[in-house]
N, C-alpha and C positions, 0 to 999 in steps of 0.2 A: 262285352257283356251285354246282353241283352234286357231290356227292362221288360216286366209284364207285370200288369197291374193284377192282383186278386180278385177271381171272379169272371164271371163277364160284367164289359161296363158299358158305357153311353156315352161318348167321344165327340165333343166337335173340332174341328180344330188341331188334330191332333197332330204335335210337333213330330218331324223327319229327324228321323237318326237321334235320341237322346243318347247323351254322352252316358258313360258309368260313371258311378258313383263315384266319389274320391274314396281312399283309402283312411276306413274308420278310424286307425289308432292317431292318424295322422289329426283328421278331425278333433279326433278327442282332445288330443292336447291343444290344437288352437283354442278349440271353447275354454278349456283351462286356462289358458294365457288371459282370454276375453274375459274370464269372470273375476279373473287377477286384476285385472287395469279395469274392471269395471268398478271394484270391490275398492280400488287403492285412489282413484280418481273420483270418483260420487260419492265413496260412502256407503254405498248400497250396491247389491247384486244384482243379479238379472233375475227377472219376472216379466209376466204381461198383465196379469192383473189388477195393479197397483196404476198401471197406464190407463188402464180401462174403465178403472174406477175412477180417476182423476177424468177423462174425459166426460166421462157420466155426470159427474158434480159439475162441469163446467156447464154442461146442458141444461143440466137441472136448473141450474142459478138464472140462466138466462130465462127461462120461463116460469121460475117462482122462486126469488129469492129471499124472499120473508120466509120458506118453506127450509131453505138449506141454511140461512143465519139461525134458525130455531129448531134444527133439529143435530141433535147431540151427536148422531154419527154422520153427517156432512159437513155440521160446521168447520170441521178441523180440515175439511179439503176445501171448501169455496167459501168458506163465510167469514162476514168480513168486507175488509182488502184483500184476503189470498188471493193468489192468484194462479190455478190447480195446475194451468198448463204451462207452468211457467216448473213447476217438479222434472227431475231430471230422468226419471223414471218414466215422463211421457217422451221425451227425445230420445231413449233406449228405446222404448216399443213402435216410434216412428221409424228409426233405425233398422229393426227388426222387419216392417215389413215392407221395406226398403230392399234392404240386404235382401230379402229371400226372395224379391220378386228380380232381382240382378242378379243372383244367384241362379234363379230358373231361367234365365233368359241365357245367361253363359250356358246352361246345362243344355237347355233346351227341351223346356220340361214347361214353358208354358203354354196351357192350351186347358178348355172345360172338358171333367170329366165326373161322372159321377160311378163311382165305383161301388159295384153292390155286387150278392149272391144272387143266384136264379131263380129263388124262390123269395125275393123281395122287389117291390115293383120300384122304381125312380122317386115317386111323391112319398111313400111309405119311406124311405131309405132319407130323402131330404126331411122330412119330419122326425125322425130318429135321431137325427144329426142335430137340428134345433133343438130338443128335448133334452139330449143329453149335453148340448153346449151348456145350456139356460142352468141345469143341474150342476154341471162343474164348475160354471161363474158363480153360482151360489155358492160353493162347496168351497170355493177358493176363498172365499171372503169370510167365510166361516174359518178356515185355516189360518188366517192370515197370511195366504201365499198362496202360488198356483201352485201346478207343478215344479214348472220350470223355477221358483223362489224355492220353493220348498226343497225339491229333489237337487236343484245346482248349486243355489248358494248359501239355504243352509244346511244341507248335508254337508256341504266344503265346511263351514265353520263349526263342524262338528255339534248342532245345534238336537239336544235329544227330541225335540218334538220335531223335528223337519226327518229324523229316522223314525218315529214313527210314523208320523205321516203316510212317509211313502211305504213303506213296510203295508200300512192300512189300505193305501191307494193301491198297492198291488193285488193282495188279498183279494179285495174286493171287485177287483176285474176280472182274479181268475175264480171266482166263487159265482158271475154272471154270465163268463163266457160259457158255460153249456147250454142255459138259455136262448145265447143269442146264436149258438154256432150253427144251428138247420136253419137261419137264412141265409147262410154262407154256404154251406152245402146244396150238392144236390140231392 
């Protein structure tokens, strides 16, 4: 099976022969097992940005800690004794991009690419990409969950705001994608 990325793109590096994908149902259910033993082991499910918040408070504290001991949504991650990276939810997202860069390296899928339509230039395409990171790290924190909390583990726990969530989170992708699909297009 051959891979092709969407669009034309901008390559350096670009890995020999990537292998095919594994087969998705099979995938699927490992993640199932993983959010079982993540879920039965921690306590808590899989997410990334609960990690990323915890690292953010540990920075914070290092460079003003009177700032994150007095303020009412950090203190609960660094202030104090806490100690944010010391959450096991920062050892699942270390893990994570871990596993996925040994995962690309078995696959054969590491290498820079910036993948865009032809009617978007590279700096526009990476400026997109930050805008809209910036916007769904906001969004996730406003959720209480990213995606992957909200759409994995608590949809798994049959949790009604993690259905709607994503129910919301899809809507709203496909109510912008005709906006954005003539930079994808030629």
């Amino acid at each position: 099976m051959e891979i092709k990325p969407i669009g034309p793109s901008v390559r350096k590096g670009t890995a020999p022969n990537p292998r095919s994908f594994p087969n998705p149902y099979a995938v699927g259910m490992a993640l199932g097992v993983v959010l079982f033993l993540a879920v039965f082991i921690t306590g808590g499910g899989l997410g990334a940005s609960g990690a990323l918040q915890n690292v953010w408070a540990w920075f914070e504290r290092l460079i003003a800690p009177y700032h994150v001991d007095t303020n009412i949504y950090l203190v609960k991650y660094a202030g104090g004794e806490a100690s944010p990276l010391s959450e096991t939810i920062v050892a699942l997202g270390i893990g994570v991009v871990i596993g996925g860069f040994i995962s690309g390296l078995f696959g054969r899928r590491v290498y820079t690419e910036i993948v865009k339509g032809p009617a978007i230039s590279p700096k526009t395409r990476l400026l997109f990409a930050v805008i809209g990171g910036i916007l769904v790290g906001y969004g996730a924190r406003f959720a209480r969950g990213c995606t992957s909390s909200q759409g994995l583990s608590g949809s798994a726990l049959l949790s009604v705001g993690s259905w709607a969530f994503m129910m919301a989170f899809f809507a709203g992708a496909f109510a912008v994608s005709p906006f954005v699909k003539k930079l994808w297009n030629d």
